[in-house]
C-alpha positions in Angstrom: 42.3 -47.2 78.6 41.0 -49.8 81.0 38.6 -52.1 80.8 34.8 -52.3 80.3 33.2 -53.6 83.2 30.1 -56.2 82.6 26.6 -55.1 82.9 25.5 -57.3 85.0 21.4 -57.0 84.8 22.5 -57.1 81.1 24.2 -60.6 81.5 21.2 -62.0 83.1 18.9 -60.9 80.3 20.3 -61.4 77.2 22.5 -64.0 76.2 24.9 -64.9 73.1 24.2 -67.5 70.7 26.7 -69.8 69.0 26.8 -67.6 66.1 27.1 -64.9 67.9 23.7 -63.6 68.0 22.0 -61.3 71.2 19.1 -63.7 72.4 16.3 -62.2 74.5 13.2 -63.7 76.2 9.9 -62.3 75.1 7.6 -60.6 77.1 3.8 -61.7 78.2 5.3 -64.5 79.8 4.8 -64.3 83.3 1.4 -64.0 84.5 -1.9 -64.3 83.2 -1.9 -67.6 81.1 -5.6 -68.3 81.4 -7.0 -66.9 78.4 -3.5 -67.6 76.1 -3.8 -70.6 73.9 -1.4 -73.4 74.4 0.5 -72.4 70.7 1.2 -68.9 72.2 2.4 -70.1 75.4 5.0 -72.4 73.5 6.1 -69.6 70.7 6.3 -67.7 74.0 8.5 -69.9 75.9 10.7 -70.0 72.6 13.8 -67.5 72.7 14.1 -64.2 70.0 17.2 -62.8 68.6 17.4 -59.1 69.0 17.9 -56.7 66.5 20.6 -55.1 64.7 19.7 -51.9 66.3 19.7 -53.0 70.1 22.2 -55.7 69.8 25.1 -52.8 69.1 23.8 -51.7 72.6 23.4 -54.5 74.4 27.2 -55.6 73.2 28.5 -52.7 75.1 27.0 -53.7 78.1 28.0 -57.7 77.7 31.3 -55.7 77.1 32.2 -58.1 74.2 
């Protein structure tokens, strides 16, 4: 069988913690800032560990 090839969108994305974790950015962070309060544009800037669910996908396409 040969090898999984890296997805490479995928690698830009999402990237693997220390623990081995699936860490994602979140979204509402690019435009519009305004009318956000400071506290949501830090928890915003802050990165969020993806779920069980998705991070069984996302593995195939890290190909890890």
């Amino acid at each position: 069988m040969s090898k999984l090839k890296t997805h490479k969108t995928a690698v830009k994305r999402f990237k693997v913690s220390g623990t081995g974790k699936i860490m994602r950015r979140k979204s509402a962070n690019n435009h519009m800032f305004f009318h956000k309060s400071g506290a949501q544009k830090r928890r915003l800037d802050q990165p969020a560990v993806l779920s069980k669910t998705e991070a069984k996908r996302v593995r195939r396409l890290l190909a890890l």
